[in-house]
N, C-alpha and C positions, 0 to 999 in steps of 0.2 A: 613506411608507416602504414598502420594499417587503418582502410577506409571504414569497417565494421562495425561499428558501434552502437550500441544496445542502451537506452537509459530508460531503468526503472526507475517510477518519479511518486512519493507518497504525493497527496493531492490537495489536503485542508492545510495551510499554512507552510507548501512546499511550491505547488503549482499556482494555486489558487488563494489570495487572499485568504490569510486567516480570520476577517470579520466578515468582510463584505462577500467574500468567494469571486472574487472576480479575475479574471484572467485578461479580460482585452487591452490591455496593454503589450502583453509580449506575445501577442497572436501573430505578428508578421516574423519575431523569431521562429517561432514554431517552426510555422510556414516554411521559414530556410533550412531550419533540420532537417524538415520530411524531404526539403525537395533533396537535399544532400545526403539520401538514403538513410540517415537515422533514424531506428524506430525508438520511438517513445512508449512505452509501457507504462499505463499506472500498475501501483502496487501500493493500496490502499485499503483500510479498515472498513471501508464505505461499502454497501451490498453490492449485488451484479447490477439493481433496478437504478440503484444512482450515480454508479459508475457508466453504465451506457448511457445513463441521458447528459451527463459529463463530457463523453469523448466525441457525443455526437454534434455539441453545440461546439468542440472546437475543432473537429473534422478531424478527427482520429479515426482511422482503419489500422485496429492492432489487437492483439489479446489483451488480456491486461486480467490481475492478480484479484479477487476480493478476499473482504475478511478477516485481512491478516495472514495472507495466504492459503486460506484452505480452501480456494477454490482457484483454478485456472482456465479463465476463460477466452476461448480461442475462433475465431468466428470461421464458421466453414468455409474449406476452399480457401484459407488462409497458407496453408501449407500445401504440399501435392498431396499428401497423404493425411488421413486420420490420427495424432498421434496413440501409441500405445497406450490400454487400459482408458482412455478416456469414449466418456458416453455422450451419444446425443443431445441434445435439451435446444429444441426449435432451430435459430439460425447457428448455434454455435456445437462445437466439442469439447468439452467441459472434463475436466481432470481433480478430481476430488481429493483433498488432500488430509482434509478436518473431518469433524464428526459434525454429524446434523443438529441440530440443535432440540427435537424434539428428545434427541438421545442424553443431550445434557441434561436438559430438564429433567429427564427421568434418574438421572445420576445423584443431580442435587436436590432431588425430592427424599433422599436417603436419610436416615434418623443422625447419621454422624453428622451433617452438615445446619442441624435446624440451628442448633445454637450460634450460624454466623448470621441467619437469616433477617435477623434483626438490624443487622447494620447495612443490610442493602438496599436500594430500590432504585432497582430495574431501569430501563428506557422505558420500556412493554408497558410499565404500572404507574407513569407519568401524567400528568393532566399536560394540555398540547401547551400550558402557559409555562408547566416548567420542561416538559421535553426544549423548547423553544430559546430558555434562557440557558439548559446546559446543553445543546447542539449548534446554537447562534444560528439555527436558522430560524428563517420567517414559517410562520404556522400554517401558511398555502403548502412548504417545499416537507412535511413533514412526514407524509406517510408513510413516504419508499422508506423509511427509516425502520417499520414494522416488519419490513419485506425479509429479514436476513434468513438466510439459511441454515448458518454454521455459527451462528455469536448469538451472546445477549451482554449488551451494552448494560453499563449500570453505574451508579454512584457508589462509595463504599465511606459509610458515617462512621465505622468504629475506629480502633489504635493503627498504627504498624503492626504493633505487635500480634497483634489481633489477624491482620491480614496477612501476618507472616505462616501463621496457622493457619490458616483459609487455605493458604496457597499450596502450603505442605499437603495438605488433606487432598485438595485435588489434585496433585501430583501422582497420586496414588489412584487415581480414579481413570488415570489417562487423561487429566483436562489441564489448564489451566489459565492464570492470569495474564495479561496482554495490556499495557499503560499505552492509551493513545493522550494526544496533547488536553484534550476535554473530559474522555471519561475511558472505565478502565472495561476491558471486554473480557466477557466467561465465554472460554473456546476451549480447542483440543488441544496438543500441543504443536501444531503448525504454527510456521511463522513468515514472515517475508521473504527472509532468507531464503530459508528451503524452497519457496516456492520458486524465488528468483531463479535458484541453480537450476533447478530442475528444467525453465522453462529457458535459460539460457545454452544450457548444455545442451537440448533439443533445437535449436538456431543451426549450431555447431554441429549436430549429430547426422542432420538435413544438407549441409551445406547451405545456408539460406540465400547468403549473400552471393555466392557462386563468381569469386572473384577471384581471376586468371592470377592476378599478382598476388594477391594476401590474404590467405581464409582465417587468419587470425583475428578472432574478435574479443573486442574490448569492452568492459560491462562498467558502466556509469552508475553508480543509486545516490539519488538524492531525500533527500528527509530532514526531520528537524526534532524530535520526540522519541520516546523510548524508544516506540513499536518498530523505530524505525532501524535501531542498531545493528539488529541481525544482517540483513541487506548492507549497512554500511559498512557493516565490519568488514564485508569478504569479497564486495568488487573492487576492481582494477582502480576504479576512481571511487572516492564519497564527496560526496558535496552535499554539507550540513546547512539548511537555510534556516537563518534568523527566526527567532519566534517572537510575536512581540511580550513585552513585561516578562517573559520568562528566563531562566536559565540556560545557553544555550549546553547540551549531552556532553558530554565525555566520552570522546571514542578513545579505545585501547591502540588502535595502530595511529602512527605519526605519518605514513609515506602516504602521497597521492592525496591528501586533504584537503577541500577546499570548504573556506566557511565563508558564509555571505556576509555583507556588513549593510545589506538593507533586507525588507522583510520580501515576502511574496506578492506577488508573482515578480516584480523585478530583482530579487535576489535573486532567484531559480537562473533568470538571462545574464545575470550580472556574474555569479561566477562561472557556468557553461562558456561567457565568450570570454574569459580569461584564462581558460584551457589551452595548452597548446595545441592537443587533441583537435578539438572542435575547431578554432583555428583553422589547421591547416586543411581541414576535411572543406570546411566554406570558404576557403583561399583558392579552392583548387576545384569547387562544385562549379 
């Protein structure tokens, strides 16, 4: 059996309390995973600015995904080596996967798009009372949320039908739409997924784990929301957590599924220790 395992974890109502964002409850699981050599990766829609002050309140030493994938960020000295094509940016080596978002902007400032412009608004063009009520956070935690590199977060007030045309159009542009559980993201066309494989396959390509018995490693994604399917469609394991009042996704594959029956952060622990995976990895840590 192999010891290797990798879980990429979306973060608002997968790890973290979907109202409150709170995590200290399963902060001493954690704690068992890492010491049991599993790394935790997020992989979340959230910027690099509030994903690091994220991993740093629950002692994360890891790369972890923003975005929606279009960026992978990797802190130096993380690896022995720099991975390929990725660029410096302060402590980290940063792999680019999306487009910038000043490039979108100039995408959707195009005459074909005015006519959907009407049914949007934005995060960016928010007052902090209603940023506030569609991100649930508190109005202090609000401004990392300006910070993004590659997205523009936004509400969308017209039809389907309407948005099904949006969607088409930017298709065509290189961008597109992205359903997170609160709002929907104008991006490129990265997605979790890809970023996952990418940066799992690079685990694998390194030998990370460097183990005598079993270099085969096994990829965990957890999530609960659209954005999150990509990712769960195509690891080893899904484990889909509870959202609350919502509908819980539809995944396509039936093997290796696990779905929580309570919400976050104790759903996240609740299916992970009914894994036999995980199991036996802390039966034997």
């Amino acid at each position: 059996m192999t010891k290797n395992v990798l879980i990429f974890t979306d973060l608002d109502g997968t790890l973290l309390n979907f109202k409150t964002f709170d995590v200290a409850p399963i902060l001493p699981f954690i704690s068992k995973l890492k010491d049991a050599g599993i790394q935790i990766i997020p992989n979340s829609s959230k910027c690099h600015f509030e994903i690091k002050e994220i991993i740093s309140k629950i002692n994360l030493e890891c790369p972890y995904i923003t975005e929606n994938g279009a960026a992978i960020y990797i802190p130096k000295n993380f690896f022995l080596k720099q991975p390929q094509g990725s660029t410096e940016q302060g402590k980290n080596w940063v792999l680019t996967l999306g487009i910038e978002k000043d490039i979108i902007n100039q995408k959707i400032r195009q005459t074909s798009f005015k006519k959907y412009m009407k049914f949007i608004l934005f995060l960016r063009n928010m007052t902090k009372l209603q940023k506030s009520y569609y991100t649930g956070l508190k109005p202090e935690s609000l401004d990392r949320t300006d910070e993004r590199e590659f997205s523009e977060p936004l509400i969308w007030m017209g039809s389907n039908a309407e948005l099904d045309n949006f969607k088409k159009a930017l298709n065509e542009e290189g961008l597109s739409i992205i359903h997170g559980a609160r709002l929907l993201h104008l991006t490129g066309l990265n997605t979790k997924g890809e970023a996952m494989k990418i940066l799992s396959d690079y685990y694998s390509e390194i030998d990370y784990f460097d183990n005598q018995e079993n270099n085969e490693i096994k990829v965990i994604s957890c999530g609960g929301s659209k954005n999150d399917l990509s990712m769960l469609e195509i690891s080893d394991y899904a484990v889909v957590i509870r959202l609350p009042d919502m509908r819980p996704i539809g995944l396509r594959r039936k093997n290796n599924v696990l779905n929580s029956r309570k919400i976050a952060p104790l759903g996240w622990q609740e299916t992970l220790e009914e894994m036999d995976l995980i199991k036996e990895i802390l039966k034997t840590s």
